[in-house]
N, C-alpha and C positions, 0 to 999 in steps of 0.2 A: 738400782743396785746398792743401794745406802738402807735401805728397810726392808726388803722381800727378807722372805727366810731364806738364808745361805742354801740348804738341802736344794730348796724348789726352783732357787733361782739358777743356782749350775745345772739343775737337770732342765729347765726351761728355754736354757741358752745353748747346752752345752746339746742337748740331742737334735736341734738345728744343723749345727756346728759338724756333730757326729757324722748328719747325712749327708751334707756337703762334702765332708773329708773321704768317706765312704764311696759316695758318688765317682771322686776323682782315684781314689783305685778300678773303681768300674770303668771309666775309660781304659786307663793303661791294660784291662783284663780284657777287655772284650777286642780291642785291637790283636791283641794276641792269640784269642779264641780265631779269629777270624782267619788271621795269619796261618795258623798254624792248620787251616783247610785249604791253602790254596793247592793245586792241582798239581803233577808234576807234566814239567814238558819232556820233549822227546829226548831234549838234551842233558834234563837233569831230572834225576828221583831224589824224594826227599825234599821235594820244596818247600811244604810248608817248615820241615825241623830248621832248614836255611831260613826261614825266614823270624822264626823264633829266635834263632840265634843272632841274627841281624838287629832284632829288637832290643834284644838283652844288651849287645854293644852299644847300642847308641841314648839305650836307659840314662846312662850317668849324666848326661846333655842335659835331657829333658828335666830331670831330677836337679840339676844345676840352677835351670831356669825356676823351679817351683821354690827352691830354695833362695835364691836372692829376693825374689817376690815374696816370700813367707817370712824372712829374717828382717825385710826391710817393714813389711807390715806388721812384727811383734814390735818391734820402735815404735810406731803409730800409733800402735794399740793401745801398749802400755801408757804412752803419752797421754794420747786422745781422752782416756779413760782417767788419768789422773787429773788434766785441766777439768775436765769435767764437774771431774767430784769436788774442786775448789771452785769450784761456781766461775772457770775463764777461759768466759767465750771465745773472746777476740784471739787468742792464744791457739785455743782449740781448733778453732776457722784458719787461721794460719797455719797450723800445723796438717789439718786435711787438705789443703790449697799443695804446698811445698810437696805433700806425698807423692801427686798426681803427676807433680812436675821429674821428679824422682820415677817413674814407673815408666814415662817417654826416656827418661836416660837409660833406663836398664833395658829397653825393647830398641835402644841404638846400638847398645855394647853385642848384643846376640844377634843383632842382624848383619854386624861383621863378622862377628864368627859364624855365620850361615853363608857368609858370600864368600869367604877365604879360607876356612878353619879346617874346616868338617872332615875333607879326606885325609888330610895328616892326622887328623882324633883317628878316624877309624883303621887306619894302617896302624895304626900305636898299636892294635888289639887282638888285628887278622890281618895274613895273607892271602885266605882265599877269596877268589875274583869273585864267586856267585853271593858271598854275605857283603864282600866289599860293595858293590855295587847296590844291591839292595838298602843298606846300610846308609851308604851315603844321601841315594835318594832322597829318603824315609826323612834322614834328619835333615838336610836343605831345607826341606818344604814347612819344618817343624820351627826353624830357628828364622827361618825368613819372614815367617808369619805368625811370628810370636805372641806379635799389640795383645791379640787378643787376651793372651793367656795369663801375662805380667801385668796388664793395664786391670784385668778381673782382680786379680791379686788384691789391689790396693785397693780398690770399689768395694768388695768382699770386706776386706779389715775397718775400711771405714764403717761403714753398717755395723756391722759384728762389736765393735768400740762403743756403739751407741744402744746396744743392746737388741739391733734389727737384727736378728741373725735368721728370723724367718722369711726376710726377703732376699739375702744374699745366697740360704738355700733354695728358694724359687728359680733364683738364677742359674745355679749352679745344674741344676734338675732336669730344667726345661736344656740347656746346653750338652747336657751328658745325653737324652732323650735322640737329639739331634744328631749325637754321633754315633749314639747304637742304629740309628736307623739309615743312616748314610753310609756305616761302614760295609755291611755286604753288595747295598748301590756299587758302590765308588770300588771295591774291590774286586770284587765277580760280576761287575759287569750287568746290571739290572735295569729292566726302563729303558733302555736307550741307549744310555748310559754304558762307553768304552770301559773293558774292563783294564783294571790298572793297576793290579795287582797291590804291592806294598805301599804303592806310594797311596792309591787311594785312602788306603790305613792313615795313613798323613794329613790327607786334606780333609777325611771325613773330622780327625781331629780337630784342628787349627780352623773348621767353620763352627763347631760346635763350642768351641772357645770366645767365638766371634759374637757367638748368639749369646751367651753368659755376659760377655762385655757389654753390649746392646741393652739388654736390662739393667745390669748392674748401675750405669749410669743414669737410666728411667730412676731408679728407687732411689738412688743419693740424691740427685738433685730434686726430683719430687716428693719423695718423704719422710727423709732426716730432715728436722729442723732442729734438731742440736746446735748444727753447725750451720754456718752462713755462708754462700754460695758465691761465685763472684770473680773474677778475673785479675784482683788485684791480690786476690788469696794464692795465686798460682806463680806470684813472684820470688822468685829464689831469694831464701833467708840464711844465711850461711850460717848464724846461733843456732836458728832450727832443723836444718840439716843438722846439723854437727850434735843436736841434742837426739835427734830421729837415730843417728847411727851410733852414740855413744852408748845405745842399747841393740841398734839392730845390727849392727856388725857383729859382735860376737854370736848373733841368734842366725845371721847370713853365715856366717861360718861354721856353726854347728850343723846348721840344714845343710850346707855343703858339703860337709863332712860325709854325711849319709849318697854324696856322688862319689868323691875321690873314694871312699871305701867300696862300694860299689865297679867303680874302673879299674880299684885296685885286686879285688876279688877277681874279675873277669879273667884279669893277664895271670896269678896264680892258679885259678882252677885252671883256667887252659893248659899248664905246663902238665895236667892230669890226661885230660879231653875234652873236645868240642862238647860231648853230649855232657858232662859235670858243668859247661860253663851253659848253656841252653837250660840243665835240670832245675839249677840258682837263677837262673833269670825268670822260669815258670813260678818258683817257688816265692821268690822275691815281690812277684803282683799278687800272688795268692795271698801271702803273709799281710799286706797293705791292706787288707779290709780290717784286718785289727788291727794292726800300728795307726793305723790312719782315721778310725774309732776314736782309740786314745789320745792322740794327737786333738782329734775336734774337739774333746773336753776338754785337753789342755788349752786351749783357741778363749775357752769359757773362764778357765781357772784364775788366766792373766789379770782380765779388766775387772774382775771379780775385787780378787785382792788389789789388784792397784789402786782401784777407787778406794775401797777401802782405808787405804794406806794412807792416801791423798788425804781422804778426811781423820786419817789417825784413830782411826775407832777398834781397839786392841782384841774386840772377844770375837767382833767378825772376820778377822783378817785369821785369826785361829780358827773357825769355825770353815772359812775356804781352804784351808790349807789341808782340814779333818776329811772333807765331803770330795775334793779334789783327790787325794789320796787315793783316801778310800773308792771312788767310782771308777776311778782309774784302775784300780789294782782287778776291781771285777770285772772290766770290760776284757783286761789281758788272759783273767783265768776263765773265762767263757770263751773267747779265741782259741785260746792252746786247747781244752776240753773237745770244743768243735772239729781243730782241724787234726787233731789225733783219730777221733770218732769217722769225718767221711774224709779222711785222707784218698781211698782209693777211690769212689766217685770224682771228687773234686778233679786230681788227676787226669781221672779217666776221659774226661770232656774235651781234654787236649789231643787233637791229631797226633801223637810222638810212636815213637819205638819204645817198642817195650823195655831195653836199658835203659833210656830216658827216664821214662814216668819211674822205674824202679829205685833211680837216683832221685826221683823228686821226694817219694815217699819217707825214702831215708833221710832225705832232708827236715820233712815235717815233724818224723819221729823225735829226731837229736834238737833241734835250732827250739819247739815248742817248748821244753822244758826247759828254758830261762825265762819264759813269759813272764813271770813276774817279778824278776827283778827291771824285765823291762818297764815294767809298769811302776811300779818306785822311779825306778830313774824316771821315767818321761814325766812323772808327776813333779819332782825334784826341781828337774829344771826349771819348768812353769813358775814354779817357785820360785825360784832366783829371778826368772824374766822378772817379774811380776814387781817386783822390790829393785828391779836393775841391778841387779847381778850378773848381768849375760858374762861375766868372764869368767864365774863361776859353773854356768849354762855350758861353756863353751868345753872348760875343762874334762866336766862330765862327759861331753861328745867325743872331746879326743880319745881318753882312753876306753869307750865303746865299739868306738868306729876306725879307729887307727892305732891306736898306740898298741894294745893286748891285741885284737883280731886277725891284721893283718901279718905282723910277725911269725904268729901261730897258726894260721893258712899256709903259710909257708914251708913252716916248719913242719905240719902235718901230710906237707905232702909231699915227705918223702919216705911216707911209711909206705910199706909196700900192699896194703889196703887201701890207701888215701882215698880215694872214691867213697867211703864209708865212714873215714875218723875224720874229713878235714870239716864237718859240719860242727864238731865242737869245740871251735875256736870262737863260733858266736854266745853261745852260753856263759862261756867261762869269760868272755867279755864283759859282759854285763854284769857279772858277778863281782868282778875287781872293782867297775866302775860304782856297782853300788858301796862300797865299803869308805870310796871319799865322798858319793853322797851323802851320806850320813854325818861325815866329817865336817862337809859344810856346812851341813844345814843347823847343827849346834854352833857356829857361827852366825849365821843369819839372824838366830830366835837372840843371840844376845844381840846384835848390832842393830837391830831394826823393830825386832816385835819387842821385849823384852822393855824399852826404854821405855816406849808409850804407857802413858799414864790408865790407870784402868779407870772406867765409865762406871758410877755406882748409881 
């Protein structure tokens, strides 16, 4: 990461990365595809829209979970990736050790809230008995058997820090593979195999989760040898925790941010309709194969510049910040292009009513036309991670995801179209949030780039 060409080396790291993040929209899409065929019984029509809509409630959890895992593994990253680049091992080995330890704490934190939590979350969202119930289900089985999903997290980031990023997409592959083929088994009833409607959507989940952790550990400990290996690495270091989260708290909080805005979405589209809060749940997995694109580059952007930083070398750390930008900004205007182009296919794969899908479309119309400032911002941040800034990172999330959005959801929906105007309160989000990116980031280039000496 100290001599490849900047260009080659984010696209070499970064479209690993890409298909991993990718990958993990594909789980959350294809549970849904599957969902949204189940049959109705005698007693209820409309089972699969119920059960989409059950999915969409209990999204924010799940997205909780990828979020603490993700925030606490840009810490690691950035870290891992800087000792690296000052040639400290013993450091580095410590700091992968402490991770892992960190990744059993956070699969304890959501296993009590899977054994206690869950029906009070989803009564916050809905009264009715057939989503409640499904609902609950679904998430139990999700949050009880999490290891797999939080413990990959960290397995994932360590690789990815070391520049493996082609084995922790093997992993991720072979795991996502596991659950497209389990989910019609486990749901409809295949083989033998009891059919078990949503919740098999669950387990097919959290095994294919299980099979990604499975490898993930195969590849750390047999083929990073960056770092050193060892039991006495797994001892809690409270300097290095406290250095882990003095970056990955504010990046655990931004990735949060993207659930509480999401839960918070749920409860105001509802005050419209059930089918507005199912349209945004469709639209919201749909949308993920490009936020989560851009995101994988960003995944590449971090260690990129961090190393870089680490060794203080001024024309590469410019050079990641040019190629990062810039790949990022195309992945988001080849997304928006795309899903303007087969909005009605795309839709049309979903079992829904015809109001539904009609609200998804309009969704895709209105929300793709901020794509690229989403793509600036997500690049922005990366940035700040990158340099440890995440309270810079953090801010940029707030008013994306909370401060402007929510408010103006709100407030959109009490126009007497709302079903139609409250989709641009995500655009116009992004828009305000990029105008303090910008703000920062002439901050940044003086306090961090700016200072280092130039290399002649």
């Amino acid at each position: 990461m100290g001599v490849a060409s900047i260009g080659r080396l984010m696209l070499t790291m970064g479209v690993p990365m890409i298909l991993s993040m990718v990958l993990q929209a594909f789980y959350n899409i294809v549970d849904s595809y599957f969902v949204s065929c189940m049959s109705d019984t005698a007693g209820i029509t409309g089972m699969g829209e119920y059960g989409v809509n059950a999915l969409t409630l209990a999204f924010p959890i799940q997205m909780l979970m990828v979020g603490i895992g993700v925030g606490t593994g840009v810490g690691i990253n950035a870290l891992l990736s800087r000792y690296l680049g000052e040639g400290n091992r013993e450091r580095a080995s410590k700091i992968a050790g402490n991770a892992v330890f960190l990744g059993f704490c956070t699969y304890a934190v959501f296993l009590l809230v899977g054994l206690f939590g869950i029906e009070a979350y989803m009564k916050s969202q809905t009264s009715d008995p057939v989503i409640l119930e499904m609902g609950v289900g679904y998430l139990k089985i999700c949050t009880i058997l999490s290891f797999g999903s939080i413990l990959f997290m960290i397995y994932e980031k360590l690789l990815q820090a070391v520049g493996r990023t082609g084995l922790s997409t093997i992993a991720q592959i072979v795991g996502a593979v596991t659950n497209i083929i389990l989910d019609p088994i486990f749901i409809f009833g295949y083989f033998g195999v009891s059919a078990m409607g949503i919740d098999g959507a669950a387990y097919a989940t959290v095994i294919g989760q299980m099979v990604s952790l499975v490898l993930g550990c195969i590849f750390q400990y047999g083929f990073n040898k960056d770092v050193d290996p060892g039991l006495k690495y797994l001892k809690p270091e409270g300097k290095i925790i406290l250095e882990i989260y003095k970056i990955g708290i504010p990046a655990i909080l931004m990735q949060a941010l993207m659930s509480f805005m999401t839960y918070g979405v749920n409860i105001i589209f509802g005050r419209v309709s059930s089918s507005v809060v199912t349209a945004y749940g469709v639209y919201y997995k749909i949308q993920q194969f490009v936020f989560f694109a851009a995101f994988g580059l960003n995944n590449a952007l971090i260690p990129i510049i961090a190393f870089n930083y680490g060794m203080q070398d001024r024309q590469r750390i410019k050079e990641g910040i040019k190629y990062g930008m810039l790949y990022t900004i195309v992945i988001m205007l080849i997304g928006a292009v795309c899903l303007q182009i087969f909005a009605y296919p795309l839709i049309g794969v979903f079992a829904l009513s015809a109001e539904t899908q009609g609200l998804c479309i309009r969704a895709i119309r209105i929300v793709t036309l901020g794509y690229l400032f989403v793509g600036v911002n997500v690049a922005f941040q990366g940035i700040f991670q990158a340099f440890g800034n995440g309270v810079r990172s953090l801010i940029i999330s707030l008013i994306r995801l909370m401060v402007v959005v929510l408010p103006l959801a709100y407030y959109l929906t009490t126009f007497p179209n709302a079903q139609d105007v409250i989709w641009w309160a995500f655009p116009i989000a992004e828009g305000a949030a990029l105008l303090v990116a910008l703000f920062f980031m002439k901050g940044v280039a003086k306090e961090k780039i700016n200072v280092i000496p130039k290399k002649y």
